[in-house]
PyMOL commands that place a pseudoatom at each C-alpha (Angstrom):
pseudoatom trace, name=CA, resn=UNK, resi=1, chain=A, elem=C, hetatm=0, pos=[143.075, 153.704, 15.585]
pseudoatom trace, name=CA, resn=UNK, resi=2, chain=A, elem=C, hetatm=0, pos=[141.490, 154.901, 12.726]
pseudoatom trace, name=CA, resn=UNK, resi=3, chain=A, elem=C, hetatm=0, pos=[144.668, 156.422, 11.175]
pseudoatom trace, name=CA, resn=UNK, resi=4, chain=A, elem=C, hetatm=0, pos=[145.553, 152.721, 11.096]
pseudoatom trace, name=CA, resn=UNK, resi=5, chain=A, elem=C, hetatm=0, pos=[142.775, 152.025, 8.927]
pseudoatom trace, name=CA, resn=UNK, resi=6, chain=A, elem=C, hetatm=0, pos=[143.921, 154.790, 6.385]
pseudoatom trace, name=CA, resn=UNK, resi=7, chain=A, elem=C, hetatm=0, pos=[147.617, 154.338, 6.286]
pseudoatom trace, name=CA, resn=UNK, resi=8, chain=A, elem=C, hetatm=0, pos=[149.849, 151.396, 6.337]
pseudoatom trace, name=CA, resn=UNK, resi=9, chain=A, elem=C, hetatm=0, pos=[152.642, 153.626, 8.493]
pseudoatom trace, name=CA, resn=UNK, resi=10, chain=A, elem=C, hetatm=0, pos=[149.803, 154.716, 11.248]
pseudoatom trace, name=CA, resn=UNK, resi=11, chain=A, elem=C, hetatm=0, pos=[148.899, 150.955, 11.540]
pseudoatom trace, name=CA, resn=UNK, resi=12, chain=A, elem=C, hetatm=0, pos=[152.750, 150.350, 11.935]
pseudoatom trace, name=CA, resn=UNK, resi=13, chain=A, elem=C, hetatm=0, pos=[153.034, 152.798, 14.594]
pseudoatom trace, name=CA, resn=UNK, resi=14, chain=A, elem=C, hetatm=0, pos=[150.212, 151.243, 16.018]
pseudoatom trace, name=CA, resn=UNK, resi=15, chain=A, elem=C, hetatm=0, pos=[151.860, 147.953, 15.927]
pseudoatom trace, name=CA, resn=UNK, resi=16, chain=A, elem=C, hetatm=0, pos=[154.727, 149.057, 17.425]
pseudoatom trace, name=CA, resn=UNK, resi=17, chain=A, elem=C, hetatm=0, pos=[153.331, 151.362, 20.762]
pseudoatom trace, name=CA, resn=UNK, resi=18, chain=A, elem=C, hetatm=0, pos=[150.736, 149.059, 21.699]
pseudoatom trace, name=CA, resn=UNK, resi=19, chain=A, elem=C, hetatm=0, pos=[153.850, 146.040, 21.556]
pseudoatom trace, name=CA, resn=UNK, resi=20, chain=A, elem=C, hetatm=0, pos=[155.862, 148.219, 23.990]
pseudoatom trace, name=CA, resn=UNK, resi=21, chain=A, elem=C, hetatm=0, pos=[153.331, 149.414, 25.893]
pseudoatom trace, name=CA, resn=UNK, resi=22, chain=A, elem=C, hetatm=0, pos=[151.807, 145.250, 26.486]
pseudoatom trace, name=CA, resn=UNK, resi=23, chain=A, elem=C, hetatm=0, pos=[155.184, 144.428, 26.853]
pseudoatom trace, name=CA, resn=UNK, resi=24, chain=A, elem=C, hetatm=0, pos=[155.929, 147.127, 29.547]
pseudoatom trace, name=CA, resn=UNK, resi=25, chain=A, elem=C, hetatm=0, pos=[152.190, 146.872, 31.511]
pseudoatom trace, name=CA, resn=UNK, resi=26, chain=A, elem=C, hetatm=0, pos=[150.842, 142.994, 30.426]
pseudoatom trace, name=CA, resn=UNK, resi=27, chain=A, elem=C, hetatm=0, pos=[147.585, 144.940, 30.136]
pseudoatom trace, name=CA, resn=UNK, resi=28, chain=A, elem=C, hetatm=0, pos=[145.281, 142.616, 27.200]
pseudoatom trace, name=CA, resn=UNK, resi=29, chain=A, elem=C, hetatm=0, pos=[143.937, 145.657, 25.966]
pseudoatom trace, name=CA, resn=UNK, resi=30, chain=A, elem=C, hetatm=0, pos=[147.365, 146.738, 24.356]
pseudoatom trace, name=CA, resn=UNK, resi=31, chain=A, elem=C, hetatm=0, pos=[147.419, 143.069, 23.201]
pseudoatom trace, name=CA, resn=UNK, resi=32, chain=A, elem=C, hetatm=0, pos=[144.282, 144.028, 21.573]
pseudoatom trace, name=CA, resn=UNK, resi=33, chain=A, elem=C, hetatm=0, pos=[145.457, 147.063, 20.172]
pseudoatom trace, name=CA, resn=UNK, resi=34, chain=A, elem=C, hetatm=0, pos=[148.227, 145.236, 18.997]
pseudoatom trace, name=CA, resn=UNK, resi=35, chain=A, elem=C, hetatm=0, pos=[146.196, 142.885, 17.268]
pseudoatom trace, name=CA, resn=UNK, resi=36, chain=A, elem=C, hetatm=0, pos=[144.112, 145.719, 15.597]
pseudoatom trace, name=CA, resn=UNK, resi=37, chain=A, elem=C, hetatm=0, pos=[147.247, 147.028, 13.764]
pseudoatom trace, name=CA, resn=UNK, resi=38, chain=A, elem=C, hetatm=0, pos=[147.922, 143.947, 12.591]
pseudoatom trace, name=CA, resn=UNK, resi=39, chain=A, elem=C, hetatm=0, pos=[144.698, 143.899, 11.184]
pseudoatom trace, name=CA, resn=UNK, resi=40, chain=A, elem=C, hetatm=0, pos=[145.054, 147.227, 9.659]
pseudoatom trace, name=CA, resn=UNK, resi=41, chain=A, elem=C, hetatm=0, pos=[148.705, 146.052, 8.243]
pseudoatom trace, name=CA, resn=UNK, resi=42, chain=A, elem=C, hetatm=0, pos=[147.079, 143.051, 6.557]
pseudoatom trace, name=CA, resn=UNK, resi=43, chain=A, elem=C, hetatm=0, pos=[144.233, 145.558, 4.994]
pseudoatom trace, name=CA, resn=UNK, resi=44, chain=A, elem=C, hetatm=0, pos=[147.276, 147.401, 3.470]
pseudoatom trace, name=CA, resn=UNK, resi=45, chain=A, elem=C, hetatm=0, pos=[149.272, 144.987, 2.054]
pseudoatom trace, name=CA, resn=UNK, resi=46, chain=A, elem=C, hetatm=0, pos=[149.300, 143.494, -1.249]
pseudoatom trace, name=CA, resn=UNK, resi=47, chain=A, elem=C, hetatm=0, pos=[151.305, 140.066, -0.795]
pseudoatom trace, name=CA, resn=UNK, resi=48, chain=A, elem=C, hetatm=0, pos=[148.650, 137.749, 0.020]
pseudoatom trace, name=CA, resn=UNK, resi=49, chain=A, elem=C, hetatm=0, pos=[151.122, 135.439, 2.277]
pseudoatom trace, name=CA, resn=UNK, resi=50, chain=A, elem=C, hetatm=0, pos=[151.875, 138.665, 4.107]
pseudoatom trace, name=CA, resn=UNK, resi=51, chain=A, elem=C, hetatm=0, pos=[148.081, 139.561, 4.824]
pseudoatom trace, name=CA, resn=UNK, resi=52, chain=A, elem=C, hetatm=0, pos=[147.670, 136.251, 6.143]
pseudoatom trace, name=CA, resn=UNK, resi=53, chain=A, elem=C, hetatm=0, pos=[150.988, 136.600, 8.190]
pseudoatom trace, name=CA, resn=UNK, resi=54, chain=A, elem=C, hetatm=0, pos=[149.404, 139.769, 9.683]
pseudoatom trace, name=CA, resn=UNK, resi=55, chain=A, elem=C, hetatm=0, pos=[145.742, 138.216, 10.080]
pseudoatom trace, name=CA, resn=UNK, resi=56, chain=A, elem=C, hetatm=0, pos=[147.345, 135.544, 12.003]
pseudoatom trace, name=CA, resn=UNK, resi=57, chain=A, elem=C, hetatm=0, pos=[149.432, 137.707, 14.396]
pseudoatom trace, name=CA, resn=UNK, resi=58, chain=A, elem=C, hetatm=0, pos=[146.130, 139.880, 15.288]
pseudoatom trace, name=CA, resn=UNK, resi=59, chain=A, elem=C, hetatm=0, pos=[143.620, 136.676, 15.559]
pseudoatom trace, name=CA, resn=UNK, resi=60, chain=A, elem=C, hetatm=0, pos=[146.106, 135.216, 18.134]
pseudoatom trace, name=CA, resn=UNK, resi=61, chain=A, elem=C, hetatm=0, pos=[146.858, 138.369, 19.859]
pseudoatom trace, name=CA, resn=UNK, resi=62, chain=A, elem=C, hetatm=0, pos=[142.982, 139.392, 20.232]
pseudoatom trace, name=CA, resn=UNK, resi=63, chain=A, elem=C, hetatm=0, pos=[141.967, 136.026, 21.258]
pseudoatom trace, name=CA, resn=UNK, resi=64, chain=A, elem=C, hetatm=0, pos=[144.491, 135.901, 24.090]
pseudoatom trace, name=CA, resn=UNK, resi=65, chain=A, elem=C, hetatm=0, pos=[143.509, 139.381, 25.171]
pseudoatom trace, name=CA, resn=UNK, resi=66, chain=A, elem=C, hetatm=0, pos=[139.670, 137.876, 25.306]
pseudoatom trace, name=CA, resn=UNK, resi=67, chain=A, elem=C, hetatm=0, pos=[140.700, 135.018, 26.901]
pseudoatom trace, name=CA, resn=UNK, resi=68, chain=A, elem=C, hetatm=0, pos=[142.764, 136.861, 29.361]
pseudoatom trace, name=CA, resn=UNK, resi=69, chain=A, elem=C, hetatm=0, pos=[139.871, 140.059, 30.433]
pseudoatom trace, name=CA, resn=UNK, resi=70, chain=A, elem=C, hetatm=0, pos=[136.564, 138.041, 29.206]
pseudoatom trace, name=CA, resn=UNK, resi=71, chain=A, elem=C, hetatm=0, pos=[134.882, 141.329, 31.011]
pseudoatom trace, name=CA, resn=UNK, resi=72, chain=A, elem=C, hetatm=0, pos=[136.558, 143.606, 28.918]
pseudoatom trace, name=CA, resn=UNK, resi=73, chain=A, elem=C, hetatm=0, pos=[133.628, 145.516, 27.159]
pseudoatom trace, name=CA, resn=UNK, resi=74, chain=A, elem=C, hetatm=0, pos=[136.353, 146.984, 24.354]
pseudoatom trace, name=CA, resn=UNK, resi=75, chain=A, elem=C, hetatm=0, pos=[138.188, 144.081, 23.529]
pseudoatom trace, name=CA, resn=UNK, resi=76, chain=A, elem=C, hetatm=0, pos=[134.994, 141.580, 22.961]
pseudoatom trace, name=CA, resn=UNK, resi=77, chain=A, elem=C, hetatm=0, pos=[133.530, 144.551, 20.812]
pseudoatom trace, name=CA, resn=UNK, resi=78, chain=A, elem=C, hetatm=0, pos=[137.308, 144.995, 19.188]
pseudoatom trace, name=CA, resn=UNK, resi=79, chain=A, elem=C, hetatm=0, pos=[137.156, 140.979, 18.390]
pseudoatom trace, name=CA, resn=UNK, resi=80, chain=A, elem=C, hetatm=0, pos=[132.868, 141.151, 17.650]
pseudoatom trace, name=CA, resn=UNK, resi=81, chain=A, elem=C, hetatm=0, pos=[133.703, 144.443, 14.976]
pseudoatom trace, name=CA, resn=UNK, resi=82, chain=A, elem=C, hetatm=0, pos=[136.811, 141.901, 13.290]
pseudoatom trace, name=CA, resn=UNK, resi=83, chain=A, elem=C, hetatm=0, pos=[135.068, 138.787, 13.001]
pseudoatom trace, name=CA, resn=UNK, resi=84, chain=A, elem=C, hetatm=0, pos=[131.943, 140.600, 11.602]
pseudoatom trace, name=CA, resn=UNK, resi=85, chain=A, elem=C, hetatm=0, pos=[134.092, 141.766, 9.044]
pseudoatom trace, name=CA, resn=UNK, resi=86, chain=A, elem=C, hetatm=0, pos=[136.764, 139.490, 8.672]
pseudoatom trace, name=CA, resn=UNK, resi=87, chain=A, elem=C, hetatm=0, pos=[135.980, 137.654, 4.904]
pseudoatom trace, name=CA, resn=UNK, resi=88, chain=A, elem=C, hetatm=0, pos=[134.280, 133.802, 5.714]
pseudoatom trace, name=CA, resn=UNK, resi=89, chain=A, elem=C, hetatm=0, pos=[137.266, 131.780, 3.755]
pseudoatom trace, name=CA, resn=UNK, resi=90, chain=A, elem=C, hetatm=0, pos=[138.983, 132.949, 7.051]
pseudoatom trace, name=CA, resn=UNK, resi=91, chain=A, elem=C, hetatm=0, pos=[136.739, 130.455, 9.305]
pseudoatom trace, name=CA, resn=UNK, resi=92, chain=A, elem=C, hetatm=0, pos=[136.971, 134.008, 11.902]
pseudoatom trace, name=CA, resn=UNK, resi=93, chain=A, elem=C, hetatm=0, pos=[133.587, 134.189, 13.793]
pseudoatom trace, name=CA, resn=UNK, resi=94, chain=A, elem=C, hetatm=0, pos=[133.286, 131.639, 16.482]
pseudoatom trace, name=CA, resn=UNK, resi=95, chain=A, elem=C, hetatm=0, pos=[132.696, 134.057, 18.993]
pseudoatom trace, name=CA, resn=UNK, resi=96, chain=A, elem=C, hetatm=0, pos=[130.118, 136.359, 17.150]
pseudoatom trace, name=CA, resn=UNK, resi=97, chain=A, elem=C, hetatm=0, pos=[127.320, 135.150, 18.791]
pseudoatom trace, name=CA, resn=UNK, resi=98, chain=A, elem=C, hetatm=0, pos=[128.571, 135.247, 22.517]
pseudoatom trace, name=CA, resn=UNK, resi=99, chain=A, elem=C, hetatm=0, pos=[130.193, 138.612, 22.292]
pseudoatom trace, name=CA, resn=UNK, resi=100, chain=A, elem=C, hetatm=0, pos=[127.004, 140.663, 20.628]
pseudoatom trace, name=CA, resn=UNK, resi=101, chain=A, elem=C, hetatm=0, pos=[124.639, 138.825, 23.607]
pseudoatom trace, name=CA, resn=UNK, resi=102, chain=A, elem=C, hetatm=0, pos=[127.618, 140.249, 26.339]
pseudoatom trace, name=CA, resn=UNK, resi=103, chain=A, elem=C, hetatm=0, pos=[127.923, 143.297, 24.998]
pseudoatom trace, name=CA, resn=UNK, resi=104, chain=A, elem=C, hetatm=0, pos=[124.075, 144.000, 24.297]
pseudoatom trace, name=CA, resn=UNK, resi=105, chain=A, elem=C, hetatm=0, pos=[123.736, 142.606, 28.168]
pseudoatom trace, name=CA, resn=UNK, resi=106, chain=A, elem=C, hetatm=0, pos=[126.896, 144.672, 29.464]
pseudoatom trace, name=CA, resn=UNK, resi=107, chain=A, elem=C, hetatm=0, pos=[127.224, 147.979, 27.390]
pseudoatom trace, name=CA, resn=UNK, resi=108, chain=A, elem=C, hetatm=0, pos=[125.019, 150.002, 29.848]
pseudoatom trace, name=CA, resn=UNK, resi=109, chain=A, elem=C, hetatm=0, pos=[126.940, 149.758, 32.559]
pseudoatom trace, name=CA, resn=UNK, resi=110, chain=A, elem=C, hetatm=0, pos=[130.360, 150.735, 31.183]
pseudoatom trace, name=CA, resn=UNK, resi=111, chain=A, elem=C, hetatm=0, pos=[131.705, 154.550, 32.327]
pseudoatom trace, name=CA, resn=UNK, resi=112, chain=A, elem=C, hetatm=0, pos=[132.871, 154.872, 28.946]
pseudoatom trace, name=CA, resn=UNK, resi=113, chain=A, elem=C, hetatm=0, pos=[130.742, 156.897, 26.759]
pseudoatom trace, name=CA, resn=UNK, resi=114, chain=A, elem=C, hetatm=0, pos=[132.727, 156.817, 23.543]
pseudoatom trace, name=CA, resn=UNK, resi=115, chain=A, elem=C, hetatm=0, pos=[132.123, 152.946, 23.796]
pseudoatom trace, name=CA, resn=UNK, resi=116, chain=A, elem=C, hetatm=0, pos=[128.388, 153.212, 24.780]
pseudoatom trace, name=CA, resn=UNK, resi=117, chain=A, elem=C, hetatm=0, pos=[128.384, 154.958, 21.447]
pseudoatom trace, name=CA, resn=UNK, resi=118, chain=A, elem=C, hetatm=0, pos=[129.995, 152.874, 18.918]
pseudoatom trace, name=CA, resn=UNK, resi=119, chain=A, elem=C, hetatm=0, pos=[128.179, 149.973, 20.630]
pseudoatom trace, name=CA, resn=UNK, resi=120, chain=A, elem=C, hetatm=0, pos=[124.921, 151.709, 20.442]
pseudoatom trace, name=CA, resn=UNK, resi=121, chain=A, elem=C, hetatm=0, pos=[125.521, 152.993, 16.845]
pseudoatom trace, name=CA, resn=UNK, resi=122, chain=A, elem=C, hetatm=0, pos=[126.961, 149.584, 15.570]
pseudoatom trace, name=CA, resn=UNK, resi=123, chain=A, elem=C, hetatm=0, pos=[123.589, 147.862, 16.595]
pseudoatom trace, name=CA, resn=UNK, resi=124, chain=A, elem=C, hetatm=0, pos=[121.209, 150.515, 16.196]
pseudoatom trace, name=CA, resn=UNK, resi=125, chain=A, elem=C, hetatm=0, pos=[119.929, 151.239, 19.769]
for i in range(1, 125): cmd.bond("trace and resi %d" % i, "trace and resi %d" % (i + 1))
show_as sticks, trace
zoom trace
C-alpha cells in the first residue's frame, strides 16, 4: 500500500485488485483496501472536483467495511490513520475517538505482528 502513496499508477492498481478481489470474496477488508487507493488517487490528483470524487468513493467504501467487521483491528486503524489525517474542512473524524479506545483495548490480542507494530509505533507504546 505504500506504493500507492508514492505513485498515482500503484494507487490505481490498488484500486483496481482490491475492487475485484471485494467483488469476487465480499470480504470488507478489500473494501477497505479499496477505499485506501482511493485515498491515495485523491492525494495525486490535481483537479480539486476529482480529489473530492476520490475522497468520497474511499470515505463510503471504508465506512461500510467498519460498519460491516466493527472487530476488524486493520480496518478501524485503516479508517483511525485517514481521519487523523484527512484535512478538517472535510468534517472526516467522527469515529476518532472510538477507534483509538478499540484499538488501544484490542491491539494485544491480534496474531498479527506487523499490525501490533504500526499500532504500537503510531501511539508510542
Amino acid at each position: 500500500m505504500q506504493e500507492g502513496a508514492d505513485s498515482e499508477t500503484a494507487a490505481a492498481s490498488l484500486v483496481d485488485k482490491s475492487k475485484k478481489a471485494f467483488e469476487a470474496t465480499k470480504k470488507p477488508i478489500h473494501e477497505a483496501f479499496y477505499a485506501m487507493g482511493n485515498f491515495m488517487l485523491a492525494k495525486h490528483s490535481s483537479n480539486p472536483m476529482r480529489q473530492f470524487s476520490y475522497f468520497k468513493k474511499g470515505r463510503t467504501a471504508l465506512d461500510n467495511a467498519a460498519k460491516k467487521e466493527p472487530a476488524n483491528l486493520e480496518i478501524r486503524f485503516l479508517r483511525f490513520m485517514t481521519q487523523e489525517r484527512a484535512p478538517g474542512f472535510l468534517g472526516y473524524n467522527k469515529d476518532l475517538k472510538s477507534d483509538k479506545a478499540f484499538m488501544l483495548a484490542e491491539y494485544k490480542k491480534s496474531t498479527d505482528q506487523e499490525l501490533i507494530k504500526r499500532i504500537k509505533n503510531h501511539f508510542k507504546i
